[in-house]
N, C-alpha and C positions, 0 to 999 in steps of 0.2 A: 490283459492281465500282466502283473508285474512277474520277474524270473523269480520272485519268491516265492509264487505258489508254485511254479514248473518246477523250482531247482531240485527237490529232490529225487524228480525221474528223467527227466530232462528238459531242453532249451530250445527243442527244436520249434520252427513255426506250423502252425496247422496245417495238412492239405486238405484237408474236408470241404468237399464240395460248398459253394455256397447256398446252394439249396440244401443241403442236408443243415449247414449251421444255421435256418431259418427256421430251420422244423423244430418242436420244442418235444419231440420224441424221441431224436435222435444224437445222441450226444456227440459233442465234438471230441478228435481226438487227444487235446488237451483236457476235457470234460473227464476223456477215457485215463489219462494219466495220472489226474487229480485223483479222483477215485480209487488207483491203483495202490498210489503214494500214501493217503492219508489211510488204508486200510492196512497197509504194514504198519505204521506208526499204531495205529490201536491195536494194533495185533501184539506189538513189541510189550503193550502196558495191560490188556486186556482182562479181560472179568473179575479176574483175582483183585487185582490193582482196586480196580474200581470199589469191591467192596469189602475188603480192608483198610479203605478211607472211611468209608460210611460205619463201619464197626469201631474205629478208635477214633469217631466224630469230628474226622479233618476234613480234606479238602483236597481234587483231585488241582494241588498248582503244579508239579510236575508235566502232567500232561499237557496242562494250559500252558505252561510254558514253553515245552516243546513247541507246542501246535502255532505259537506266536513267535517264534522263533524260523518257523520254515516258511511262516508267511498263511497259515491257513486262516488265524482267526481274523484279521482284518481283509480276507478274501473278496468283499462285498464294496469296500469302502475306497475311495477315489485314491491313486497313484501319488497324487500332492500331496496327500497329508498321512502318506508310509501305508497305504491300501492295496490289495494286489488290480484294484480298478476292474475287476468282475461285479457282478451283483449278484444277488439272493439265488439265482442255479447255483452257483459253485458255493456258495456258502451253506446251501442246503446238500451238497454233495459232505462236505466234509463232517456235517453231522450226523448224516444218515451212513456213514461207515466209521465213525467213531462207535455210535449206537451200534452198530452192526458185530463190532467186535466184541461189546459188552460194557463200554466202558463211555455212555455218552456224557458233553458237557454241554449241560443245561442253558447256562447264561448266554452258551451262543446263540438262544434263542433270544435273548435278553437285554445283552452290549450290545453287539456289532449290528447285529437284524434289525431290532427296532429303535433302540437310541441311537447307535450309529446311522442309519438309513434319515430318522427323521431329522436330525444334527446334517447332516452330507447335503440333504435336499432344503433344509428351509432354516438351517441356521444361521447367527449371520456370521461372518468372517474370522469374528474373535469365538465363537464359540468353536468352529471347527480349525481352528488353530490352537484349540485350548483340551478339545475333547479328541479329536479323530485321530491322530496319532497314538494315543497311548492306548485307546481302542483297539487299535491295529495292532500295536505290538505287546499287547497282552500288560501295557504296566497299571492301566487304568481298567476299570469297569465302571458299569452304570445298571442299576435295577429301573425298574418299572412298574410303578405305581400305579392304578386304574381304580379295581374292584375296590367296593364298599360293601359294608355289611350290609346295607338294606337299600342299594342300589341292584346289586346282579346282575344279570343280564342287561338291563334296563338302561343306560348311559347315560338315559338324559334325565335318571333319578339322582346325579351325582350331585352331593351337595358342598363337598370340598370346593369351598370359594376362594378368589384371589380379588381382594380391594386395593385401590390408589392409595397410597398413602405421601403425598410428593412423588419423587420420583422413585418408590420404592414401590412395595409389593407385599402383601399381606396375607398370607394362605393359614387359614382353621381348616381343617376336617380329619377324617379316618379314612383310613385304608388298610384293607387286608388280603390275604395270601400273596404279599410280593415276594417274590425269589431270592434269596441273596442278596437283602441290607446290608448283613455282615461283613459282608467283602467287596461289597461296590462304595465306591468314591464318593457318586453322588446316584438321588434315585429321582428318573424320569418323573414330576406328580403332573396328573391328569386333573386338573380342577377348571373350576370356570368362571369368568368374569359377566361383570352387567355392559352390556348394550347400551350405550350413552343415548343413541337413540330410541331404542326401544323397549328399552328397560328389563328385557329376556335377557336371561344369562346364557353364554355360547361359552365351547371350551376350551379351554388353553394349556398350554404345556410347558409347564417351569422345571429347571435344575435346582434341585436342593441337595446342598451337598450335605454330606454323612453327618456333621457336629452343627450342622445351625442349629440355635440357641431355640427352643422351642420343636422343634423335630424329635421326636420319641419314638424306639421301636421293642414289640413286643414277641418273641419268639410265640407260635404255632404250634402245641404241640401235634403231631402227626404218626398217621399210622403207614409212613411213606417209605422206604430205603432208599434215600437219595444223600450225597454229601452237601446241595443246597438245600437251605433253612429255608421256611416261609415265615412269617412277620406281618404282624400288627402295625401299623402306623399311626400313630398321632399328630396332629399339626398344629399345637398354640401358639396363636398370632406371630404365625414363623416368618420375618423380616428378612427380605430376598431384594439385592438390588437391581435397577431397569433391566442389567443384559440376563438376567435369570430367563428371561421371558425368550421361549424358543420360536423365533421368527415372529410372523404377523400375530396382532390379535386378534385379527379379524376373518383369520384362514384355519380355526382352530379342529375344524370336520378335515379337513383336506390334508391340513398334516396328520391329525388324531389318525388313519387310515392310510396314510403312510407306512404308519407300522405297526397295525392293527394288520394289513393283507403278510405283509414278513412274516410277523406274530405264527399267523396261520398257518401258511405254510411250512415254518421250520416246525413248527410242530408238526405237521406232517410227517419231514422228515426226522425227528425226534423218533416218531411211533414204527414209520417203516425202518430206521435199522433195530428196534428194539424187538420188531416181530420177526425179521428176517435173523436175528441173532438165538430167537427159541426156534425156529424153525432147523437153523442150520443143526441146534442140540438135537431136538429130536431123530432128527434125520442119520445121523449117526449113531445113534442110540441103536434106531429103530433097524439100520444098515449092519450093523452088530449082535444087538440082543438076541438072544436061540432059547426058544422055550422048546419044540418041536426038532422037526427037523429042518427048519430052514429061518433064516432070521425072518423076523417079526415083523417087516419091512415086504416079506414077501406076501404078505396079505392083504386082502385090500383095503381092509374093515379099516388096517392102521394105511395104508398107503395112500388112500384115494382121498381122507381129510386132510391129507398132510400136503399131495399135490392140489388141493382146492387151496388153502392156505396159502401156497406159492402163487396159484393166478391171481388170490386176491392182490398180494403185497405186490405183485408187478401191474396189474394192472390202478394200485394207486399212487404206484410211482408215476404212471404215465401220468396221470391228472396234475398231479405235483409238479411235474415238467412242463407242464401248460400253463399252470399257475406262474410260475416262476420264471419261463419266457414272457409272460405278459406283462409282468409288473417289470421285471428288467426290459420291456420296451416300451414304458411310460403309457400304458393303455390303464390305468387303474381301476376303470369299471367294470371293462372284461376281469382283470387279476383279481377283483374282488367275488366274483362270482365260483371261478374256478379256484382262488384258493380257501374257499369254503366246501366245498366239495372236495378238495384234495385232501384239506383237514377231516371231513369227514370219514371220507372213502378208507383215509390210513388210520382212522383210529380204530375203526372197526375189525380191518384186516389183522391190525395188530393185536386188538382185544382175542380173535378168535386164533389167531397163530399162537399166543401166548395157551393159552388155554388147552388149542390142540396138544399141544409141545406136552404139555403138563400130563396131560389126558396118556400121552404115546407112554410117556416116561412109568406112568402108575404111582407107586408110593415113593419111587426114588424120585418121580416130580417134586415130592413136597420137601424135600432133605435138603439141607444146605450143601451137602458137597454136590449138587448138580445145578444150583443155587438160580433155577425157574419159579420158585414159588414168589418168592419177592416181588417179579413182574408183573405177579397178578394185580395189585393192588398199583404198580406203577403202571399198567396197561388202561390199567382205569382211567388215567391222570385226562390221557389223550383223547376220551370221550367226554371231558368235563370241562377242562379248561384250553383254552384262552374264552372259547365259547363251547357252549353243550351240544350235544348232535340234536337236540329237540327245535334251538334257536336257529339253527343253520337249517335244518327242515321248514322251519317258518319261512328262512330269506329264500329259500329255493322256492319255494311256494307262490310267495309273495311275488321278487324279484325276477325268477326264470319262468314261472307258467303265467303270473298274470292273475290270481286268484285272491281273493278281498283277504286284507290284512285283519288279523284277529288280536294285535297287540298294539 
C-alpha cells in the first residue's frame, strides 16, 4: 500500500504476525488504521451531508474528493499508475465505513472495483495509462454497463453486439439501471462479439466514452434516495476505435468476472456499513429512550433483535473477508464462490438491521429527522442488485452442493 492510504493515521510498517496477515479474518494493523481513518472522514461529512445532496439533486463531490485526495478511492489499483497498490480488502474497508457513517459512495462500487480492477488486470498499456490514474485520484470515473431489459439475470441473453467494421468497432443494443452516466467519463459496455470460428457470440468489454456519436442515455425514474442516477442506455451503430476493446477478445468470461466477484463484494460492503449505520441509530435510541422506568434497551423484546442483528452484520463481515482475501490472492474460483455468499450473507443482515432499527425507533423510524426510513427501500437495493439472492441460491446450489442445474 502506498503512504496515501496510511497518511492520514500514520506511516508506520505493520508488525502483524505473518500468519495473522494470511488469515482473511483477521485484519492487519494497517487494515485496523484504514478503517479508523476513513471513519473519521465520514464521520467529519456524515448523514446530514449525504442527504442534503440527494434533496437538492447533487452529488456527494466533496467527499469524493476528499476521499481521493488521501488516497482511499484508488486503494485497490496498482502504485504505477497513482493507486495505493492494495486490493479489493481495503477498498471494501473504505466503503463499508463511509456506509457506516451514513454517507456511502456508490461508484466506489463502480470506478475503482470493477473498471478499475478489470483495466489494471487485462488492459493494455495505453488503456491503463489512460484510465488508472484519474481513477485513483478521483479526476475520472467510469460506469458499468451490463443489465438488459430482457436479459436479467441471464448473461448469455445479452444481445448488445459488437461487429468489425475495418479496424473499428460497432456496438447496437440497450442497457439499463447503470449508475452514474452522468458523471462518469466513459461507461464500461458489456456486449458480445461472433466467434470467427464458431459462429457463437462470447463477450466482450468496450469503453465508450460519455459523447460518442450514437450513445444515448435515459434517466430511470426511481423510488430510491440515492445522489447516483440510474439510466437507460442506447447504442446506435456506436463507432469505437480498435483500443476501445478491453484486453483480449477471446478472454471475455475471465475478464467479464473480474469484476463481476469485486462487483459483489463491494456491495457487500456497500450493505454492511449501511446496516451497521441503522444499528448504531437504534442502539442509542434504544440506550436513551424511557417509556418506563428504565431505557427501552433494557428489555429484551428490543435488546435481543437488535444484538442478533450485530452477529448477523459481523458475521457477514467475515465472509466478505474471505471473499476479498481470495480474489486479492488471484484464486478467482474460490473468490467467486464466497463473494456471492458474502454478497448474500450482507444483504440480508442489512435488510433485517435496517428494519429492526426502524422497528426499535416506532414512529420516529419513519420521520426524516432520524432519517432510517429511506434505508428501507435502499436496503432493498442489496438483495436485488448486482445479482438477486434467489440466483446466488441457484449458484450455491449448483456450484457448492453439487445439485442438477435448473436454469
Amino acid at each position: 500500500m502506498s503512504n496515501a492510504v496510511n497518511s492520514p493515521t500514520n506511516d508506520a510498517t505493520s508488525t502483524t504476525p505473518a500468519s495473522a496477515v494470511r488469515h482473511p479474518a483477521i485484519e492487519t494493523e494497517e487494515h485496523r488504521a484504514l478503517r479508523a481513518a476513513v471513519a473519521a472522514l465520514g464521520k467529519r461529512y456524515g448523514r446530514a451531508y449525504f442527504t442534503n445532496a440527494v434533496a437538492a439533486g447533487g452529488h456527494t463531490d466533496a467527499l469524493w474528493a476528499e476521499a481521493a485526495r488521501l488516497g482511499y478511492l484508488g486503494a485497490n489499483l496498482p502504485e504505477e499508475y497513482g493507486g495505493g497498490g492494495g486490493g479489493i480488502a481495503e477498498l471494501s474497508i473504505v466503503l463499508e465505513e463511509l456506509g457506516a457513517a451514513g454517507c456511502p459512495l456508490l461508484m466506489l462500487v463502480v470506478s475503482p472495483a470493477i473498471c478499475g480492477t478489470v483495466i489494471a488486470r487485462f488492459g493494455t498499456d495505453e488503456q491503463r495509462r489512460d484510465w488508472l490514474p484519474g481513477l485513483a485520484d478521483g479526476t475520472r470515473k467510469m460506469a458499468f454497463g451490463i443489465t438488459e431489459p430482457d436479459a436479467g439475470s441471464n448473461s448469455h441473453r445479452i444481445t448488445t453486439t459488437a461487429r468489425r467494421d475495418g479496424t473499428d468497432w460497432i456496438l447496437n443494443g440497450r442497457k439499463v439501471f447503470v449508475s452514474g452516466v452522468d458523471i462518469a467519463d466513459a461507461t464500461l459496455i458489456v456486449g458480445r462479439t461472433e466467434d470467427a470460428r464458431t459462429g457463437r457470440l462470447k463477450p466482450c468489454l468496450f469503453i465508450v466514452e460519455r459523447e460518442a456519436p450514437g450513445f444515448g442515455r435515459r434517466p430511470i425514474a426511481m423510488e430510491l434516495a440515492a445522489p447516483e442516477k440510474q439510466f437507460e442506455l442506447t447504442l446506435d451503430e456506436v463507432r469505437l476505435p480498435a483500443q476501445a476493446l478491453v484486453g483480449d477478445e477471446d478472454a471475455g468470461l475471465l475478464q467479464l468476472f473480474a469484476g463481476l466477484n469485486p462487483e459483489r463484494i463491494m456491495t457487500a460492503a456497500f450493505a454492511l456499513g449501511m446496516g451497521r449505520y441503522a444499528l448504531e441509530r437504534a442502539v442509542d435510541y434504544a440506550r436513551t429512550r424511557q417509556v418506563w422506568k428504565e431505557p427501552i434497551g433494557a428489555h429484551q423484546a428490543v435488546a435481543h433483535p437488535l444484538a442478533q442483528a450485530h452477529i448477523e452484520l459481523e458475521l457477514a463481515r467475515l465472509m466478505m473477508q474471505k471473499a476479498a482475501y481470495l480474489y486479492d490472492a488471484g484464486d478467482d474460483m474460490a473468490a467467486g464462490e464466497a463473494a456471492n455468499m458474502a454478497k448474500y450473507a450482507a444483504a440480508e443482515a442489512a435488510v433485517h438491521a435496517v428494519d429492526q432499527a426502524v422497528h426499535t425507533l416506532g414512529g420516529n423510524g419513519l420521520t426524516q429527522e432520524y432519517g432510517l426510513a429511506s434505508l428501507i427501500t435502499a436496503a432493498r437495493v442489496a438483495r436485488i442488485a448486482p445479482v438477486s439472492r434467489e440466483m446466488i441460491l441457484n449458484f450455491v446450489s449448483h456450484q457448492s452442493l453439487g445439485l442438477p442445474k435448473s436454469y
